[in-house]
N, C-alpha and C positions, 0 to 999 in steps of 0.2 A: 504494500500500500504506500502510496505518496506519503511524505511529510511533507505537512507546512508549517513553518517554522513560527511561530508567535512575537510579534516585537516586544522587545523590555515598557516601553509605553506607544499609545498611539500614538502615531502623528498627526502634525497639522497639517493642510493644506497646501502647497503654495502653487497658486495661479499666472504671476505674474513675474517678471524681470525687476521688476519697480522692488515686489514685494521680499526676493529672492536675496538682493543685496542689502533691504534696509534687515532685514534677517540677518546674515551673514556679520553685518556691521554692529548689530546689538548684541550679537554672542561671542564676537570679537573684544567690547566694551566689556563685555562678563569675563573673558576669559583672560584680559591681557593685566590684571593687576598685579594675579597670583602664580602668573606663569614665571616668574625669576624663581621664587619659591619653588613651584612643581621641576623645575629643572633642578632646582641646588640640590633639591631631596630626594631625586626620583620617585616623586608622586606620581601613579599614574592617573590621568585624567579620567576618571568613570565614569564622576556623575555630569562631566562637561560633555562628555563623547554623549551619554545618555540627553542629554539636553539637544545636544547638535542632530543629531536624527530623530528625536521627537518635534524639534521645530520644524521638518518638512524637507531641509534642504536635501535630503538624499537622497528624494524624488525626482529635483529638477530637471533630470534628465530624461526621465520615461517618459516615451514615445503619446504625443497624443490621443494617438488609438486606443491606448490601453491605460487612460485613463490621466494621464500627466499633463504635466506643462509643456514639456519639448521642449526647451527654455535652451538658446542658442548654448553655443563654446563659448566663444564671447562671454558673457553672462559667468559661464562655468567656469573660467580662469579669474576671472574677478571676483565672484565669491574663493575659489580658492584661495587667492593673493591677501583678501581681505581677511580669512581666518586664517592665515600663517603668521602676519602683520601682529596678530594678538596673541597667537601661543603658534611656534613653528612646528610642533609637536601633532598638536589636533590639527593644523592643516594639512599636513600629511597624511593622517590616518585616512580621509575617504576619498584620497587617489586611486586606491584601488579598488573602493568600491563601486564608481563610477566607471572606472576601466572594464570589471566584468558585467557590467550594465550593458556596455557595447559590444562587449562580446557575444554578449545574447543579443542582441539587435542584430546583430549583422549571420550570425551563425545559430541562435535558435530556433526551436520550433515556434511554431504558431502557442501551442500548448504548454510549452516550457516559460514565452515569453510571456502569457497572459499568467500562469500560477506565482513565479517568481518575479516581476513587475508590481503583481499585487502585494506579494511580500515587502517592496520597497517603497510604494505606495503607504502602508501600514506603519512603515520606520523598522523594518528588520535593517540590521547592518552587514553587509557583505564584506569580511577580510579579504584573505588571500594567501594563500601555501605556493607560490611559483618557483622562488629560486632553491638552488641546494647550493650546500656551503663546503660539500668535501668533493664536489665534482673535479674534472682536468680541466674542463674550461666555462665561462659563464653562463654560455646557452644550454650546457648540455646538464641535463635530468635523468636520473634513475629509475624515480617513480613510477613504478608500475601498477594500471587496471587491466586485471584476468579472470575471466571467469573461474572459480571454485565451485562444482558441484552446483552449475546450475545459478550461484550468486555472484554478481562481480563484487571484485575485492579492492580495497586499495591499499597497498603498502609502498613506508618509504621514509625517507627524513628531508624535511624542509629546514631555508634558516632563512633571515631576513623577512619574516611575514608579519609584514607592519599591517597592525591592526586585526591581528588574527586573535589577539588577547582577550578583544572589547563585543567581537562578531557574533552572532546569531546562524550566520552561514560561511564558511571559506571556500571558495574558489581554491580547488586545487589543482595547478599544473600536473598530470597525468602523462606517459606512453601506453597507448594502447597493445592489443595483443595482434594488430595492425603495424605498430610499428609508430602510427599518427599519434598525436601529442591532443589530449583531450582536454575539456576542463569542467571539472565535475565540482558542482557546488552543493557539497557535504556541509548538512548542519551540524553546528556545533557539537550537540549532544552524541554523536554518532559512536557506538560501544568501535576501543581500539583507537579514538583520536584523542592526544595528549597534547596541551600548548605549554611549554617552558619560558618563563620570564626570564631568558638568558640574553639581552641585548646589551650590552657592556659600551656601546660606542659613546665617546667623549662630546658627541653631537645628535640632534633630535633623541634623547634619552627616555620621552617616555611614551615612543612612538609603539613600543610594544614589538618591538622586530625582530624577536627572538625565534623559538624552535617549534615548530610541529612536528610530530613524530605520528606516523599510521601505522597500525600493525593489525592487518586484513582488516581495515574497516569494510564493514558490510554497504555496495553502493545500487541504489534505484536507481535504474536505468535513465527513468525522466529526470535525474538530476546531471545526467550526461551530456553535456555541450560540446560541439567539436569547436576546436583550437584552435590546431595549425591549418587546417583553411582557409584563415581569416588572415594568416600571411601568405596564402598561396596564389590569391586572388589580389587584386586593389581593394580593400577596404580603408579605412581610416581608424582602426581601431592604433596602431602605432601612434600618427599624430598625436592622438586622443591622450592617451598616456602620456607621451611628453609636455602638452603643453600643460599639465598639472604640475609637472616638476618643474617646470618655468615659472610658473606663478607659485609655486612654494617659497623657489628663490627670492622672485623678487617681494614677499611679502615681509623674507628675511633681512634684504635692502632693509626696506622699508621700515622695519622695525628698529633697526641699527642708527638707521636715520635718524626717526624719531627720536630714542635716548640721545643720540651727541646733541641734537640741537637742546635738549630739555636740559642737558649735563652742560655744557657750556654758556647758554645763557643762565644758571644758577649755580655753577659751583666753579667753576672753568676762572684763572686766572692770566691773566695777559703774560704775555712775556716780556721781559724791560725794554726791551729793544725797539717793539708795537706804540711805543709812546701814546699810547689810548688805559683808559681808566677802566673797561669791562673785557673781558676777552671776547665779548662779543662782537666788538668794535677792531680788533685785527684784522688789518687789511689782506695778511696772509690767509688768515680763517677762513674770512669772506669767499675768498677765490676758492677755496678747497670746497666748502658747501656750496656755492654756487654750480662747480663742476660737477658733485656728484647727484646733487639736487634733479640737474640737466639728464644726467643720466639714466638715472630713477625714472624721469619723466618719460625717456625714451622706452625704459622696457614697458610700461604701460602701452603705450603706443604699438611696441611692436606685437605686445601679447593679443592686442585687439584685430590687427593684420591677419596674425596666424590661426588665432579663433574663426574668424569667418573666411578663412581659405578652408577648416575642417567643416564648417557649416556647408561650403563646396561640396569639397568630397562626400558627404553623408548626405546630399540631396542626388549626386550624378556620381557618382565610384567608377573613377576609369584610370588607367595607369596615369595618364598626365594629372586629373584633379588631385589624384593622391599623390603622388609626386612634390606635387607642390604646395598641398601641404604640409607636409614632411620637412620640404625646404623653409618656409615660413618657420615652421617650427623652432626647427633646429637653429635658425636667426637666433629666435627670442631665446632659445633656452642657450647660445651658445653666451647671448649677453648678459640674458639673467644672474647666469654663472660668476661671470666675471664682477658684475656689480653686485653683488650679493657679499663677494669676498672683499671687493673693494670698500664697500660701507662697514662692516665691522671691522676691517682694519684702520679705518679714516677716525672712526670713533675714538680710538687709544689716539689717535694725532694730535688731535682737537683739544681733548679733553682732558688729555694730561694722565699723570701718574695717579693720582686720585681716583679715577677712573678704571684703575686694576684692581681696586679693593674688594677683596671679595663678598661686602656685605652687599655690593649691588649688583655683583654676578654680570656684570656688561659685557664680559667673553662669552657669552651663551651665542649670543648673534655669530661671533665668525666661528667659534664650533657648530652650532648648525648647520651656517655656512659650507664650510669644508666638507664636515659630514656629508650632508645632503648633496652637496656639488661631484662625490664621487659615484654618482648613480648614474650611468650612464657616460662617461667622460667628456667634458669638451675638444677636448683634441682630436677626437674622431668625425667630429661635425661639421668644421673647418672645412676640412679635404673635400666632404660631400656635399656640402654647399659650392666650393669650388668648380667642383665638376661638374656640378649642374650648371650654371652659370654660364662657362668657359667654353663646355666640350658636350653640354645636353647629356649628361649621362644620369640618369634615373635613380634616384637612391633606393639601397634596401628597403624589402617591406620587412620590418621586423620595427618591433616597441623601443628598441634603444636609441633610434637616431632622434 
């Protein structure tokens, strides 16, 4: 018999764009006071994540048909950036739940899409079990689904499954007894599935991105999505993925931002040399906020480019619409990168010595930063922005560019 998974609370509604960011923005205002805290301590966010999918946003992207807003990329990266901006942590966590949303868009059944849509509709949270951590190389997985006597089975060991702690359901990356790479969205509960709070990274610390462990979990078939199809074909599920971690970054800018200017206009003192009375009034300062300010301003810009190049591809899916948003993408997430690390380094600039104390924890920004920026690398993005450009050469379909 089917499970359907029960959400921790129902959700509310959300209808509209309007309504989707002034949401985003209030849970942002909730979450951003205590997040230095939840970082120094490694608190994990529970009852904030519970908040965050009981207020709707992790509907916004179900398909009108089936009941949702439809609520562009666009939209989607800007809620994202706006609750990274307030805890980098909880912005994170529903990247990949929005990720296996698409996956089912573009690869479920009619029947898979209507049971688990309502699921998301309700405020279930969908994790994620994709990578492995003792493989030879990043893409490559062990995890196997085989039929046992009639039941498919799932066994295997995941690591990095952000937000697999907090879920209702994980998405788990699968190989089939095909060979094909599946993605089976096993609930939580499922006898044989273990999650370990073993994330030890010096950055996004309580993203929960530690260990799942399967050993023959028992799997319903209509919890079987296929996978790798979805890179075999033009789809936009890759985009889709990246530009979350674009707007993760630049919410981490952002954040970084915000503290120098609050730190410097109130604790910050000039240097003797500045012949000004506030350090706010350093003409060297000025120019450095100014630059990065400018900068900031651009990754918004380009995240709103590359959003509606995905709203392309997910209305016409052909190699060149996907393509190029890929490309788009990979723009914003190659500059996110950069200025993300650039603002929490700028902050120690600014701000002075003062400013490493660690009663205010203000290194949280560039360890995020770092952290989060090695997901995916920007050095590989370059080249294949390059090549499209230069020589028309198509980039990979796969999630990492």
């Amino acid at each position: 018999m089917t499970t359907q998974v029960a959400p921790q609370r129902v959700a509310q509604r959300i209808t509209s764009p309007e309504q989707a960011l002034e949401t985003a923005h209030r849970l942002a205002e909730q979450f951003s006071p205590t997040a230095a805290e939840r970082d120094s301590q490694r608190r994990l966010p529970v009852a904030e994540l519970a908040d965050l999918f009981a207020s709707g946003l992790g509907a916004i992207t179900v398909p009108q048909e089936f009941g949702g807003p439809g609520l562009s990329n666009r939209v989607l990266a800007q809620v994202i950036a706006i609750l990274s901006q307030g805890d980098a942590s909880i912005g994170q966590v529903p990247q990949n739940h929005y990720y296996a949303l698409e996956v089912l868009r573009v690869n479920g059944s009619p029947q898979q899409q209507r049971r688990l849509y309502q699921e998301a509709l309700a405020g279930v949270h969908f994790g994620n079990a994709l990578a492995e951590f003792a493989s030879k190389a990043a893409h490559h997985r062990s995890t196997s689904l085989a039929r046992h006597e009639g039941q498919w089975q799932l066994s295997g060991q995941k690591f990095y499954a952000t937000g697999a702690l907090y879920a209702g359901r994980i998405p788990t990356a699968a190989r089939g007894e095909d060979g094909k790479e599946q993605l089976v969205f096993l609930p939580r509960n499922t006898p044989g599935l273990s999650i370990t709070d073993d994330w030890s990274g010096f950055g996004q610390r309580t993203t929960g991105s530690g260990s799942v462990t399967l050993e023959q979990c028992p799997v319903d078939e209509e919890d079987i999505v296929p996978f790798q199809t979805a890179f075999e074909r033009p789809t936009p599920v890759g985009p889709l993925a990246q530009i979350m971690h674009a707007a993760i970054d630049q919410g981490i800018a952002k954040a970084a931002w915000q503290d120098m200017l609050q730190f410097v206009r109130s604790r910050s003192r000039p240097w003797i040399d500045a012949g000004v009375e506030h350090a706010s009034e350093d003409p060297l300062t000025l120019d450095r906020i100014g630059k990065i300010s400018a900068r900031i301003q651009a990754g918004d810009a380009l995240l709103a480019v590359a959003g509606e190049a995905i709203d392309v591809a997910q209305r016409h899916s052909d190699a060149l619409s996907v393509a190029q948003a890929s490309i788009e993408v990979a723009t914003a997430r190659a500059w996110t990168t950069e200025v993300a690390l650039a603002a929490g380094n700028l902050l120690f600039e600014l701000a002075g010595s003062r400013a490493t104390l660690q009663e205010y924890n203000l290194d949280r920004h560039w360890r995020n930063a770092r952290t989060h920026t090695l997901h995916d690398p920007v050095r590989w993005k370059y080249p294949a922005i390059g090549n499209y450009v230069l020589n028309g050469v198509l980039p990979p379909r796969r999630g990492t560019l």
